[in-house]
N, C-alpha and C positions, 0 to 999 in steps of 0.2 A: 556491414550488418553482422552483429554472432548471431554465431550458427548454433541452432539448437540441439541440446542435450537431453535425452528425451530418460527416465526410468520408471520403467513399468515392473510395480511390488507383485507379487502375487501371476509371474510369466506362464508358470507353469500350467496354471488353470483350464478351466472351459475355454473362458474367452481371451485369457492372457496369450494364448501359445500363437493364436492366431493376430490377434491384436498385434501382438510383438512383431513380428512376420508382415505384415500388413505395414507397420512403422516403419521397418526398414525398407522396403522398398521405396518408401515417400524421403525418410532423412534421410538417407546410406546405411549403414548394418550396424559398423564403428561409431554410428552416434546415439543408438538404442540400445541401451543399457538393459538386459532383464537380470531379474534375481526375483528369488523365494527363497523357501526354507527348504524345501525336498530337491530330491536331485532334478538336473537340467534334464527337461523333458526331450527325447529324442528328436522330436520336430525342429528344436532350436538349437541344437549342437553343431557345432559349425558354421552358424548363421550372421552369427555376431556377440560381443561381448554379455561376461556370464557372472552375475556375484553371490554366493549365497549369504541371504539377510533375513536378518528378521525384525519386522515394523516395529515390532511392539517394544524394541530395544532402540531407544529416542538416540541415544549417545552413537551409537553405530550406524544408523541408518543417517544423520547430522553429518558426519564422519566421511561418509559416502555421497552425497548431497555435494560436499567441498570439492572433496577426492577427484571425484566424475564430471564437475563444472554442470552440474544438472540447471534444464531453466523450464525442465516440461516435468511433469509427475503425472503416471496414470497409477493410481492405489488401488487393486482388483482383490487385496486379501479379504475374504468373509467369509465366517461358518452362516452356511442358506439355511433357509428355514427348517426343510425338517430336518437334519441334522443339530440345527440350533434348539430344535425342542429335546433333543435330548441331552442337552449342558447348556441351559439357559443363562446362568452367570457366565460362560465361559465366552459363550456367542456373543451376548452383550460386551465385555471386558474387550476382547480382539476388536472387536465391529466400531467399538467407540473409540477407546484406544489408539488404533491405529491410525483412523482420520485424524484427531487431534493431534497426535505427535507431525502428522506430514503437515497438518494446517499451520502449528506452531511452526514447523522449520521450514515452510514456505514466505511466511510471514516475512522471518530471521533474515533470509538468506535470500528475499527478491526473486523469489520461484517465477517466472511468467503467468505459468499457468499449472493449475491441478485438475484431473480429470476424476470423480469419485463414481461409480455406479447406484444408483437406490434401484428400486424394484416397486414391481405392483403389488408388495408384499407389502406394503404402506397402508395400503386399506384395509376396508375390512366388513363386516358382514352390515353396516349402515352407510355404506359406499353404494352408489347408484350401481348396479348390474351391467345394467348396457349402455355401451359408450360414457365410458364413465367421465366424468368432465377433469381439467387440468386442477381446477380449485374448487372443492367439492369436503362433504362430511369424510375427515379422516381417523378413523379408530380399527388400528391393527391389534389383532388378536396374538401374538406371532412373536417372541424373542427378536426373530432376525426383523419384522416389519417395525417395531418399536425403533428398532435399530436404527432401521434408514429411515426413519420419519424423520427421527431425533437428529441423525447425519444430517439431512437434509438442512436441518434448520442450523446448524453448524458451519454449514457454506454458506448459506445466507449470511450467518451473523460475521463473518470473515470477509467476506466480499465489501460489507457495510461499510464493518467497523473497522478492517485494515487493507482492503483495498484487494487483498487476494483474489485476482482471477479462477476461480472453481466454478466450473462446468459439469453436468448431472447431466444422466437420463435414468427413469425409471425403464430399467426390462422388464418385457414381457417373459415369458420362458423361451429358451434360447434352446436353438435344436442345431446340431455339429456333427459332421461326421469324423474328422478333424481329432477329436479330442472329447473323452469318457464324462458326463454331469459331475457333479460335485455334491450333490444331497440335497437338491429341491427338491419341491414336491411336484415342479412341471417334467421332471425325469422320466418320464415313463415316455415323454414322447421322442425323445433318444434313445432308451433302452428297445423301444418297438421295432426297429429298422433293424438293430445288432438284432435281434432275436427273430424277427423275421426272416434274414438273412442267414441265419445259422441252424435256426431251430425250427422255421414254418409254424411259430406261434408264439404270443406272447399270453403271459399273466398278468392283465393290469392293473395294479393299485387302486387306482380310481373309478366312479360309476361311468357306467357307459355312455349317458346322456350328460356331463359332466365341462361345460366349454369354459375353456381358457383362453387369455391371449395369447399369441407365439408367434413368434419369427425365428427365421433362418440366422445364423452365425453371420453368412455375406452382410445382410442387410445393417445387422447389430454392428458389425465392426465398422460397415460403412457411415452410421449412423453416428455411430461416438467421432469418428476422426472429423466429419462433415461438422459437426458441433463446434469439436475444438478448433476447427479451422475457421469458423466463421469470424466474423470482426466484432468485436468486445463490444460494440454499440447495438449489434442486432440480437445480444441475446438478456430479454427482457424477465425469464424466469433465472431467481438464481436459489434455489431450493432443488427442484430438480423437473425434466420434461418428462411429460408424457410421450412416446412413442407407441405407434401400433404398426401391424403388417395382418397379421390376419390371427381367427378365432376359430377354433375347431373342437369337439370332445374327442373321446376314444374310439367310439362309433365310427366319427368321418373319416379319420386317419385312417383305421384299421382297413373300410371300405377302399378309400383312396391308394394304399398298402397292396390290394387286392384285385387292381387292375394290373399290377406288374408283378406279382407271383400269387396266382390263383389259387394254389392249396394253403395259402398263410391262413389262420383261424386265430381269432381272440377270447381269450376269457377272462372271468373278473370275480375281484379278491379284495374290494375295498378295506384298505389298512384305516392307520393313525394321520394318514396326509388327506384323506375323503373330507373331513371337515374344513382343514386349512384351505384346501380348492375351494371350498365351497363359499370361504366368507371371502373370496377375493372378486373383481367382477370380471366380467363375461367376454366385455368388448371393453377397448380406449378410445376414447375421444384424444387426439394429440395434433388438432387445429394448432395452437400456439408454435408446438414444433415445424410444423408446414408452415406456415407464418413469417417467424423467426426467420428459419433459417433454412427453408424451402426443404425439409423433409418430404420425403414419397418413399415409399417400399419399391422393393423387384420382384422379390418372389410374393406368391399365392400357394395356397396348400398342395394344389398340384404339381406346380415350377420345385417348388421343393423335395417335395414325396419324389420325384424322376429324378432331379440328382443327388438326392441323400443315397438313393438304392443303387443306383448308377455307379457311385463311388466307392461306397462299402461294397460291392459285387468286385471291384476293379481292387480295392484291397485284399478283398476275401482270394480270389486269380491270385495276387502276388505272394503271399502269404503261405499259398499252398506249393506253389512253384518253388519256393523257398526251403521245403519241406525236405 
């Protein structure tokens, strides 16, 4: 049997650095390939092989494709939503761009499989609120949400009409201790722990009664690999899954925040990302994903809130010690 050649675009990221890390222990190090365009994020130095690329450049990233004997693609480049709102052409251009060129030389070159990300950024304010269903009214308001809709429907049309194996999940907001957000607008429930932790208080973007979906980084990475590893006949959406793990606003966190260091305080400063929260929904429905391919979460807002602070407290130690 060949053995698989795995390249994950976009290593450096939220979920890349982990993700990557995560791959290597499942293939071996030598057969995970990462690269970006910014430098090799510390986490992954020394881990396993490193290339700097950049997607949106077809001829080079084709090049490397050969080069690497690749037969897996996990594509993690995207400017998020609120960042995308403030270079709306640019967000779009990368976010399209990039999938196309990896679908094209997937096609080409007999890829196995491609892994793409979409988001719950896909809906939008005539999206059901809670538990929101896997096929359901989809109107994003959102540069990056137009984005993965339209992504979405590009795996689809790949999968059809040339047989590409391309596997999706829509994330919820992803919470790491791991590795800094990237410019969502579910960041604040990352940036709350560092500041917590440093500062005994955060300033939240967002209103206080304000819920999202969210899951932990474990469960997301778990999540994607459990996907791509299932058998090409059990997975019956090919646009992209709903996943869930739990739903919280700024209130519960901060509350939950405040059973492991009692003087944390929060306050609020709703910006430009108050609305985008707002036309997204509440809870996921992601029965099909359980279904499929026997998805279940691990952490709850609790399980998480104990080792996100747990950990950052155990960096915050090394750090200083360092000093």
């Amino acid at each position: 049997m060949m053995k698989e050649r795995i390249l994950v675009i976009g290593a450096c990221g939220q979920i890349g650095v982990e993700l990557t890390l995560a791959l290597r222990k499942i293939y071996g190090a030598s057969n995970v390939v990462a690269s970006d365009m910014r430098e090799e994020n510390k986490l992954l130095t020394g881990t396993g092989p490193y290339v700097s690329l950049d997607v949106m450049n077809k001829e080079m990233l084709h090049v490397q494709i050969i080069r690497q004997n690749i037969t897996q693609i996990y594509l993690l480049a995207a400017i998020l939503s609120a960042t995308g709102e403030k270079n709306p052409n640019l967000a779009w251009s990368l976010n399209m761009q990039s999938l196309l060129n990896v679908l094209e030389i997937a096609r080409d070159e007999n890829v196995h499989k491609v892994y793409w990300p979409s988001s719950i950024a896909v809906f939008g304010p005539t999206s059901p609120k809670i538990n929101c269903p896997q096929q359901t009214i989809i109107e994003p308001t959102t540069v990056y949400g137009i984005s993965k809709y339209a992504g979405e429907f590009w795996c689809n049309y790949y999968f059809h009409r040339y047989n590409v194996d391309v596997r999706s999940i829509r994330y919820p907001g992803l919470i790491s201790y791991k590795s800094q957000p990237g410019g969502g607008t579910t960041d604040y429930a990352v940036e709350i722990f560092y500041d917590a932790i440093s500062e005994r208080k955060y300033n939240c973007f967002l209103k206080k009664d304000t819920f999202l979906p969210m899951m932990y980084m474990p469960d997301a990475i778990r999540a994607t690999i459990e996907l791509m590893e299932a058998p090409a006949e059990n997975i019956n959406i090919r646009t992209s899954y709903n996943v869930a793990a739990m739903s919280f606003s700024p209130a519960e966190i901060a509350a939950e925040i405040k059973k492991h260091i009692p003087d944390f305080s929060i306050s609020y400063e709703p910006d430009y990302r108050q609305p985008i929260a707002e036309s997204w929904p509440q809870s996921i429905d992601d029965s099909f994903a359980q279904k499929d391919w026997h998805w279940s979460p691990k952490f709850d807002l609790s399980a998480m809130a104990a080792d996100m602070i747990s950990n950052l407290e155990e960096q915050n130690i090394e750090k200083n010690d360092q000093i």
